[in-house]
C-alpha positions, -999 to 999 in steps of 0.1 A, spaced: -267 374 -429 -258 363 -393 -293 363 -374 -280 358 -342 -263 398 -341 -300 408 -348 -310 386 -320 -287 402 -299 -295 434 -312 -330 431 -305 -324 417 -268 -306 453 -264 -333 471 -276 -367 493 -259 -387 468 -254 -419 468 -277 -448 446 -282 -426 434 -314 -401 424 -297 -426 405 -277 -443 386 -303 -407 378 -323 -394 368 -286 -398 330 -284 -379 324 -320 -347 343 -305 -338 313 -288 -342 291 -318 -324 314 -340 -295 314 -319 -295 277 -315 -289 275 -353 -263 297 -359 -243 281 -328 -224 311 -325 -221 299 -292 -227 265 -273 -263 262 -256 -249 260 -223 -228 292 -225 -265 309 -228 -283 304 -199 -287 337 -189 -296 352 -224 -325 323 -226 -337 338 -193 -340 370 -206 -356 361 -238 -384 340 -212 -391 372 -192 -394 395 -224 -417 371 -240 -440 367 -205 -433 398 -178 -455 429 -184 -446 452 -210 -443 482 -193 -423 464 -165 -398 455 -192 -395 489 -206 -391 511 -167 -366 483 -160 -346 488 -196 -348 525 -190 -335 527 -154 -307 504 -162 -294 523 -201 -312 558 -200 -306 569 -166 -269 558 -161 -242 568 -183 -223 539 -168 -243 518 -186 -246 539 -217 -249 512 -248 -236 538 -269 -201 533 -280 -185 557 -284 -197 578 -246 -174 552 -234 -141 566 -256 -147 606 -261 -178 615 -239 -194 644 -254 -159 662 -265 -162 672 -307 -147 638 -312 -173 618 -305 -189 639 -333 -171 628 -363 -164 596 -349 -201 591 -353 -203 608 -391 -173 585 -399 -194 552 -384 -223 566 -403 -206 568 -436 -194 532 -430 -227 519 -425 -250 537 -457 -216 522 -479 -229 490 -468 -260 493 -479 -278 502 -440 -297 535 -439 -305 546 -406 -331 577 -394 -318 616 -384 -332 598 -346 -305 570 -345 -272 575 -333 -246 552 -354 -232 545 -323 -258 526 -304 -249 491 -296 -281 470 -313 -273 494 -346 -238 485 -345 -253 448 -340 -272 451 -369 -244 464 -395 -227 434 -378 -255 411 -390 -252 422 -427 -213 417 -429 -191 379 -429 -190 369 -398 -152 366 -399 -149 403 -407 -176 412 -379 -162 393 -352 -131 409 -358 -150 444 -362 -170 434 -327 -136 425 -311 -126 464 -316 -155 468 -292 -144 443 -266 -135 466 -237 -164 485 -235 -182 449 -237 -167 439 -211 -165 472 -185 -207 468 -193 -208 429 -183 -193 441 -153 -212 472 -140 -241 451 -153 -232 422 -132 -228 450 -105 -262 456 -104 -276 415 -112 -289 422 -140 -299 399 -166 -288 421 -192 -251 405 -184 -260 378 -203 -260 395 -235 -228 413 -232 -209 384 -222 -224 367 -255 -215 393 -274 -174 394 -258 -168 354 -259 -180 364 -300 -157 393 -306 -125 382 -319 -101 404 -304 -72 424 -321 -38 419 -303 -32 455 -289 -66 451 -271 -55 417 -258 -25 435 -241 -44 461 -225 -68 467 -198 -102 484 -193 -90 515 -171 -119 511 -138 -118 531 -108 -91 520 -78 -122 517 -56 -153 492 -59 -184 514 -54 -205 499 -33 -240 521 -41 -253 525 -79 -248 565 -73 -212 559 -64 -207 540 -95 -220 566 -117 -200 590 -95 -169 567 -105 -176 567 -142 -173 605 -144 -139 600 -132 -127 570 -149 -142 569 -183 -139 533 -203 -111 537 -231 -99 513 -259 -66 502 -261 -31 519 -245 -35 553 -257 -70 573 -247 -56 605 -268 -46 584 -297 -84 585 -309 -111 554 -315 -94 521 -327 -131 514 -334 -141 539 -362 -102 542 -370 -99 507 -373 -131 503 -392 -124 532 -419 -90 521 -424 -101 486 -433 -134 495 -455 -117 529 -467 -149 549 -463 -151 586 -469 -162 611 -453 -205 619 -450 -229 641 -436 -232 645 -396 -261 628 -385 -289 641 -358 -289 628 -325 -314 602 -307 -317 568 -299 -327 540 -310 -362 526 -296 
């Protein structure tokens, strides 16, 4: 088990008075695993500090109004690649079926696609195979380190972790995040952008999800159940 996805996962997570308490060992955790060097985590460590210290229900407005109110900023995968079209649908069931043939069960409320869940799959597989799997992610890691960096947020932090971790397949090296021609200057101008210019994976936005494509090809998993929709708290 790699620790330091369920670090990350956790940093990405509602904050709750768990998350609290388990706070000051994030940093320590992380340290061990070296994923990273120390000094490419300054801004994570700050973010662990304020979640162990600021008021709780501080934490939790600022987590909302940053990832609940802005699709932008949505840290589910897979709004960034189909939206709400019927794809985005199966995609899910297929993600689903990968994770409960790995032995992770998740509720009817959780959404396979939500970036700490995906984080925590990731923290039960080699870490070989899931930096390669997180590197099928990459450019919606990145297009959120941006908007995020838009806005100052210390959330950054995290998602830049997370994209110096991913190991990268070559077809995603080659392309580019598609953003809007314009830089919005206002956070309602940037949402305003993102219904124009959704964030796709790799050259081909109608040639489906390189990351449950990818995946299912690799772990051959077959097909389950559709799963209800939440999110994870």
């Amino acid at each position: 088990m790699t620790l330091s996805f369920k670090v990350y996962a956790a940093l990405l997570s509602y904050p709750t008075e768990d998350i609290r308490a388990a706070a000051p060992a994030f940093a320590g955790a992380l340290d061990e695993e070296a994923l990273l060097a120390p000094g490419d985590r300054t801004g994570v460590a700050q973010l662990i500090e304020e979640l162990a210290s600021q008021d709780l229900y501080e934490l939790q407005a600022r987590y909302v109004d940053l990832f609940d109110r802005s699709r932008a900023l949505s840290l589910h995968l897979f709004e960034h690649v189909h939206g709400e079209s019927r794809d985005r649908g199966q995609a899910m069931v297929d993600l689903k079926a990968l994770y409960e043939s790995h032995g992770l069960e998740i509720t009817a409320s959780e959404l396979p696609d939500f970036l700490p869940l995906f984080l925590e799959y990731l923290s039960l597989r080699p870490l070989e195979e899931a930096k390669a799997l997180l590197g099928e992610t990459a450019h919606v890691l990145d297009a959120l380190a941006e908007r995020l960096g838009k806005r100052k947020s210390v959330y950054q932090a995290v998602l830049l972790d997370l994209a110096r971790i991913a190991v990268r397949p070559a077809e995603l090296e080659k392309s580019a995040v598609e953003t809007p021609a314009e830089d919005p200057q206002t956070l309602e101008a940037i949402d305003q952008a993102w219904e124009e210019e959704q964030v796709r994976f790799g050259p081909d936005p109608s040639a489906g999800c390189p990351v449950a494509e990818n995946m299912l090809t690799k772990m051959a998993v077959p097909p389950a159940a559709a799963s209800d929709e939440g999110r994870r708290p």
